[in-house]
C-alpha positions in Angstrom: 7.1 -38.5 -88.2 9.9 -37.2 -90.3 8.7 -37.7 -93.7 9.7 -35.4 -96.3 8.2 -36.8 -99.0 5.1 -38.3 -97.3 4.5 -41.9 -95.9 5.6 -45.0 -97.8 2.2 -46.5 -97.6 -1.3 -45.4 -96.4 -0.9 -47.9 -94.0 1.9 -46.3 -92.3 -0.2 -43.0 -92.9 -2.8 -44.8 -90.5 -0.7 -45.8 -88.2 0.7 -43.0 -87.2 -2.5 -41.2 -87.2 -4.0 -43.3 -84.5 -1.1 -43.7 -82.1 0.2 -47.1 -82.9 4.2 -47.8 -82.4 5.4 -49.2 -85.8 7.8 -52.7 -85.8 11.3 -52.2 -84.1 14.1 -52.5 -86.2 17.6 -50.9 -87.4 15.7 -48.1 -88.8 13.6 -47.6 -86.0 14.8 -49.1 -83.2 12.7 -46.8 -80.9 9.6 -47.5 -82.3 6.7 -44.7 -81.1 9.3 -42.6 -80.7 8.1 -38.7 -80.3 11.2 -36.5 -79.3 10.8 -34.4 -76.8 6.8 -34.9 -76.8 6.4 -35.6 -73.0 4.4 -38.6 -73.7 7.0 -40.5 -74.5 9.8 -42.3 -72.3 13.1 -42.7 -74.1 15.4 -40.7 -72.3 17.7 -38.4 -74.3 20.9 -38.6 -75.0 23.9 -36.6 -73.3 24.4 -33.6 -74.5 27.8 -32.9 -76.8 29.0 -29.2 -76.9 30.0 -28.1 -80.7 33.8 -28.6 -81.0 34.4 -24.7 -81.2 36.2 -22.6 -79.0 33.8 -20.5 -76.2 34.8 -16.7 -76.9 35.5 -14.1 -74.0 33.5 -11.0 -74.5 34.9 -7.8 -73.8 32.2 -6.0 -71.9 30.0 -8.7 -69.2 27.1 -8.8 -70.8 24.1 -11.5 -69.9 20.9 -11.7 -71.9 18.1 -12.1 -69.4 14.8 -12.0 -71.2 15.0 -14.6 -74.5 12.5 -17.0 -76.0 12.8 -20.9 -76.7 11.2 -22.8 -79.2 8.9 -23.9 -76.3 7.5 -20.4 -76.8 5.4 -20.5 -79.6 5.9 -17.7 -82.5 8.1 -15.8 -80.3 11.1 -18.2 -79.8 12.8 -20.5 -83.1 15.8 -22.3 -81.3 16.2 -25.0 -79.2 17.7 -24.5 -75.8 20.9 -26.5 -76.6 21.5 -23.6 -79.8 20.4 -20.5 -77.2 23.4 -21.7 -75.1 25.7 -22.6 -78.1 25.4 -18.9 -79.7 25.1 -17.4 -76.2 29.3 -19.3 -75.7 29.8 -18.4 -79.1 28.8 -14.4 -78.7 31.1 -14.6 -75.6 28.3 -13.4 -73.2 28.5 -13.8 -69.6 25.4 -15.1 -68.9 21.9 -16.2 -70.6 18.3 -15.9 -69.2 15.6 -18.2 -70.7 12.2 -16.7 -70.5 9.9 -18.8 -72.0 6.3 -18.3 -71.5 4.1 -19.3 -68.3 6.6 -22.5 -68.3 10.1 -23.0 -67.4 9.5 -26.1 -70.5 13.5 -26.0 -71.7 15.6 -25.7 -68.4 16.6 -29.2 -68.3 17.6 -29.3 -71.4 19.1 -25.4 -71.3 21.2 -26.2 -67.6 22.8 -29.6 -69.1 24.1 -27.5 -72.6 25.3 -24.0 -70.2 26.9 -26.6 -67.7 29.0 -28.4 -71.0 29.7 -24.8 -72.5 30.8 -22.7 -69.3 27.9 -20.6 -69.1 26.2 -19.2 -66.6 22.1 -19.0 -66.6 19.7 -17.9 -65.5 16.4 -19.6 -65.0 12.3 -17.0 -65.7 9.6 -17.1 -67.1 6.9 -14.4 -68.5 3.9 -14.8 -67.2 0.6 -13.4 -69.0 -1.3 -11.4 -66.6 -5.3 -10.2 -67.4 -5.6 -6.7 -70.0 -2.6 -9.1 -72.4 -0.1 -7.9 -70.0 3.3 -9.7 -68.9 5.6 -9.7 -66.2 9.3 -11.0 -66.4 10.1 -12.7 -63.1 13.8 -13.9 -62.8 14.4 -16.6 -60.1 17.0 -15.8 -57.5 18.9 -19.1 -56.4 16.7 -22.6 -55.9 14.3 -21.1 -53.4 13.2 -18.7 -56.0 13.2 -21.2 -59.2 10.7 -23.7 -56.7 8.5 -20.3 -55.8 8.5 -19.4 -59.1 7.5 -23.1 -60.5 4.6 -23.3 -58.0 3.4 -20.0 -58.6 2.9 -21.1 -62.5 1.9 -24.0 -61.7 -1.0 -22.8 -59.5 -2.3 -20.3 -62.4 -2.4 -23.2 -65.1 -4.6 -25.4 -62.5 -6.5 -22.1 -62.0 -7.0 -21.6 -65.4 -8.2 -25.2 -66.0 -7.4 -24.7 -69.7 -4.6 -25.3 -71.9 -2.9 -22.1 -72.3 -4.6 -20.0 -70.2 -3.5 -19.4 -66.8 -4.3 -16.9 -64.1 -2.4 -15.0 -62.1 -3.3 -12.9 -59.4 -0.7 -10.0 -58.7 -0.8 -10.1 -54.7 -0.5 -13.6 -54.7 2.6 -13.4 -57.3 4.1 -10.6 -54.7 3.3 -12.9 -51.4 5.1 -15.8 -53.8 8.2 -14.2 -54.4 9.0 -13.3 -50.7 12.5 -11.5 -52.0 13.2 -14.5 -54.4 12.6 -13.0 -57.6 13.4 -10.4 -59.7 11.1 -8.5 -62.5 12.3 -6.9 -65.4 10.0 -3.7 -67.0 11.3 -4.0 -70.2 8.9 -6.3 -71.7 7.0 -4.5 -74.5 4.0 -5.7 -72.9 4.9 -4.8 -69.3 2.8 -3.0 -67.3 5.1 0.2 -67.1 5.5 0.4 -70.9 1.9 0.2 -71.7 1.4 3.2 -69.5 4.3 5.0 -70.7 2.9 4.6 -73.7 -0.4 6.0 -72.9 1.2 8.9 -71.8 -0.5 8.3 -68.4 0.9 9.1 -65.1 -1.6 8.7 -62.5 -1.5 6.7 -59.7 -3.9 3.9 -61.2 -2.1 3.2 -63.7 1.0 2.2 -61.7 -1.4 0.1 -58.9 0.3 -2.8 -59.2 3.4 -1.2 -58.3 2.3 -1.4 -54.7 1.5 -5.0 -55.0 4.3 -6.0 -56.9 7.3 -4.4 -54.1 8.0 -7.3 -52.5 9.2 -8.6 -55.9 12.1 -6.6 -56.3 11.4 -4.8 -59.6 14.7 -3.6 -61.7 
């Protein structure tokens, strides 16, 4: 809405409050207009890299497990600013890992691609007991497994922000196209590290999860 001193008029309070597009003209000349709400058409425009040199870092260094804006109260910045500071750091590469969604990588691929960056495309995905598992997609095979898998769990869920996963069919998903990362403070391996546990059920989805090529 972009008011920032409220609405001129109630009228224009009302409108926006029940959906209507307001009148088209120089100061709205895409009227209904949402942003990147994905119920609206206008396509966006191309991206334009900040006019500041990319630095060269001395040690390779890639960030693989970092939160968008698309991930609610754990992420602040937009993809476009991830890949900006990422250049500007002088890091190597930059994983976005937003999740149960791959929401920004359009958006995160077209900035990296203007800045010299290379990314990497994840996800965390909530598993039952408020644990997570970090998946990293290896090549296109991997980003379409991965995308099908999340997909399958939100369907599965049948409700807004809560999908199910089930950790054999994650492992039969990945065939060798993934990667996943323990060091997610809610992975399974730190929660039983934590515990101070060492049996053998506390590790049983290690079984499950070989074929997913943990690191």
């Amino acid at each position: 809405m972009n008011w920032y001193h409220g609405p001129k008029t109630w009228t224009e309070l009302e409108r926006v409050l029940s959906g209507r597009p307001g009148p088209r003209g120089p100061q709205n000349p895409h009227p209904g207009d949402g942003s990147d709400a994905p119920a609206w058409s206008r396509r966006r425009g191309e991206y334009t890299p900040p006019q500041r040199p990319r630095t060269q870092g001395r040690v390779p260094y890639a960030e693989l497990h970092a939160h968008s804006a698309f991930s609610f109260l754990d992420g602040a910045s937009s993809p476009e600013a991830m890949a900006e500071a990422a250049a500007e750091l002088g890091l190597t590469a930059l994983a976005i890992t937003d999740h149960d969604g791959m929401y920004g990588v359009v958006r995160f691929a077209e900035a990296a691609s203007e800045l010299g960056l290379a990314t990497v495309f994840g996800a965390e995905l909530s598993l039952p007991g408020d644990e997570h598992l970090l998946v990293l997609a290896r090549g296109g095979e991997g980003y379409r497994r991965l995308s099908r898998a999340i997909a399958r769990a939100h369907l599965r869920g049948g409700a807004k922000g809560e999908p199910r996963y089930e950790i054999g069919e994650l492992a039969e998903a990945a065939g060798g196209h993934w990667y996943v990362l323990t060091g997610c403070r809610r992975g399974r391996v730190r929660r039983a590290l934590e515990r101070g546990a060492a049996s053998a059920s506390d590790f049983d989805t290690a079984a499950a999860v070989k074929p997913l090529e943990v690191v």
